[in-house]
Every structure is written in C-alpha cells, then in structure tokens.
C-alpha positions in Angstrom: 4.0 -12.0 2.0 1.8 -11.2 -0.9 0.8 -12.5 -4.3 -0.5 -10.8 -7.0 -3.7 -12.4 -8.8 -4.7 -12.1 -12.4 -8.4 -10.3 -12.6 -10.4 -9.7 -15.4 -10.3 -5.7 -15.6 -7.7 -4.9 -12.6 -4.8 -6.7 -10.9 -5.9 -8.6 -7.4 -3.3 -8.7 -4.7 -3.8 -11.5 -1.6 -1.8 -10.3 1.3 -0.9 -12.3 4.1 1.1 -11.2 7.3 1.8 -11.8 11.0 0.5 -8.3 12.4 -1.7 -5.7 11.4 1.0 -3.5 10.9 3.4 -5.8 8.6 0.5 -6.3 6.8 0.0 -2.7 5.6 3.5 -2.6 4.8 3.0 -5.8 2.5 0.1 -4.6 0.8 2.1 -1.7 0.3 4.9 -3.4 -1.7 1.8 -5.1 -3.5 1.1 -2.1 -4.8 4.5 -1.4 -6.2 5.2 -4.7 -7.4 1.9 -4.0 -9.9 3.4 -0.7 -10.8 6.4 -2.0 -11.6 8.8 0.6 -10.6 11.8 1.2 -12.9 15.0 2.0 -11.7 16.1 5.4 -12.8 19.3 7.2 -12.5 20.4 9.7 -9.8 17.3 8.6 -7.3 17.4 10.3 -4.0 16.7 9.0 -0.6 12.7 10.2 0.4 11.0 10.2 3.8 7.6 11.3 4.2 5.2 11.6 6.8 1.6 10.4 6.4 -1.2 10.3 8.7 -4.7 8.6 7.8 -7.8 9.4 10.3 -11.0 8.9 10.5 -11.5 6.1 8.2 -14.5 4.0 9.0 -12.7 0.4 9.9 -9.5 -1.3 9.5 -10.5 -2.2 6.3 -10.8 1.1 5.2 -8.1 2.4 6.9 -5.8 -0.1 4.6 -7.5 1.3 1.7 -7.4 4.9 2.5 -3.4 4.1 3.5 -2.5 3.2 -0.1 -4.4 5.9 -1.6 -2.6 8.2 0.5 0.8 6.6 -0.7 -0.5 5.9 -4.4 -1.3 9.9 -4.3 2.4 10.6 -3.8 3.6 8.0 -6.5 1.3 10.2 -8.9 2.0 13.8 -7.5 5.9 13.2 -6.7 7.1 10.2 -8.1 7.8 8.9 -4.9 8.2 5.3 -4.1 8.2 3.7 -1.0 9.7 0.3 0.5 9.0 0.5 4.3 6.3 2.0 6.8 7.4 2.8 10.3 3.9 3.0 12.2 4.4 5.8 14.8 0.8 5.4 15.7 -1.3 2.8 14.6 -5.8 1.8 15.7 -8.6 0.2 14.2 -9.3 3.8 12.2 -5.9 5.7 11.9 -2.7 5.9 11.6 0.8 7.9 11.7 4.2 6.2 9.6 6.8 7.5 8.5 7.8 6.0 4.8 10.9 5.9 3.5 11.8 5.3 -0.3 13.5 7.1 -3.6 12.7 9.4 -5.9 11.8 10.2 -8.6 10.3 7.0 -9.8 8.9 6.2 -12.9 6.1 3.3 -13.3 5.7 0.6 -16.0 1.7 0.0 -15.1 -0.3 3.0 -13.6 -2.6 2.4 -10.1 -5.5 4.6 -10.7 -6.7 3.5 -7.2 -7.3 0.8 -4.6 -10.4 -0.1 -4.5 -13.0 -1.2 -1.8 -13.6 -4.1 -3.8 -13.1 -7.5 -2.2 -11.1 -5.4 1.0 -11.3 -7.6 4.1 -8.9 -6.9 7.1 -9.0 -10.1 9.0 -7.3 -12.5 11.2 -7.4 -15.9 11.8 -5.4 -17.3 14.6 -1.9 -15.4 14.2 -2.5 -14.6 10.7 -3.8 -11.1 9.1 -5.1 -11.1 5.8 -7.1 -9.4 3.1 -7.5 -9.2 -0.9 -7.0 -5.9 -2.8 -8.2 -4.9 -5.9 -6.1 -2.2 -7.8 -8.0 -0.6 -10.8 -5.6 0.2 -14.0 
C-alpha cells in the first residue's frame, strides 16, 4: 500500500507493507505511479536482473533499489510492476523484475532521494517515506 503526498519542490510517497520485501516492491509502484507511465503500443514483455550490494542499511538499500530501477526507466524505457527477491539482507539484494517496454513517462524521477528515508517496523508493519526529486 502506498500513497503519494504533495511536497513543496518533489513528490513524497508513504509506503506501508507487511514484509520488508513487499515493501520494496510497493515503493517501487510508488515510483511509477509519480511517473505516470503511459500506455504505448506494441509494448513487449521485460525481465531484468538487478543486484544492489553494499549499501550501508536497509534504508539505503531501498534507496539504492529504486535508483537502480529508475536508471533503467531512463536508459531503456523499462517499466516494472513486480520484484521477485532471489536474495534479500539488511544491505543487499538479488530480484528479478518483470515489466514492459518501451515505456514512456508523463513526470520524470530525477532520483530518490535520502530525504526523509526510514526503513522501519512497528509490530507487523514496515514502513518508510520517500522523497522523489522532479
């Protein structure tokens, strides 16, 4: 579950999930809901691999996670609507995505931001608040 926030110079995001995992894949759709994806003509099915290491918390591993998937909206057009988490700890990761392309944006992500980014869980909950910079 997310929802997107209005914010004075970017677009705020509040995501909410039961695990870790289905929380990274919310954020993710965050991300494309700001963007806004169009549907375009003669898309084609895309899977990609992705792995993420080294970051320096689970916080920063979300971050780094959507930059890494923002990078391919920008370089390929790509756009993805579920994560499959091969391998998944506090600082990295392994997923394959699957999605379309190519994909064409209404509002441009220039990146996630640090900003506000809080992995944490209360009870059975796992939540955080993203800051997208347009």
């Amino acid at each position: 579950m997310f929802e997107i926030l209005q914010h004075t110079a970017d677009v705020r995001a509040r995501v909410e999930a039961a695990s870790l995992e289905e929380l990274f894949r919310d954020a993710m759709r965050a991300m494309y809901a700001v963007m806004r994806a169009r549907n375009e003509p003669l898309q084609s099915a895309v899977r990609r691999h992705v792995i993420v290491e080294d970051s320096a918390d689970t916080t920063s591993l979300l971050v780094d996670f959507l930059n890494e998937v923002l990078h391919r909206a920008h370089v390929a057009r790509e756009q993805f609507t579920d994560a499959t988490f091969t391998r998944f700890d506090a600082t990295s990761l392994e997923a394959e995505l699957t999605g379309t392309a190519p994909a064409s944006f209404e509002e441009d992500v220039k990146a996630v931001t640090y900003h506000e980014a809080d992995v944490r869980t209360s009870g059975e909950r796992w939540a955080t608040m993203l800051v997208f910079d347009i």
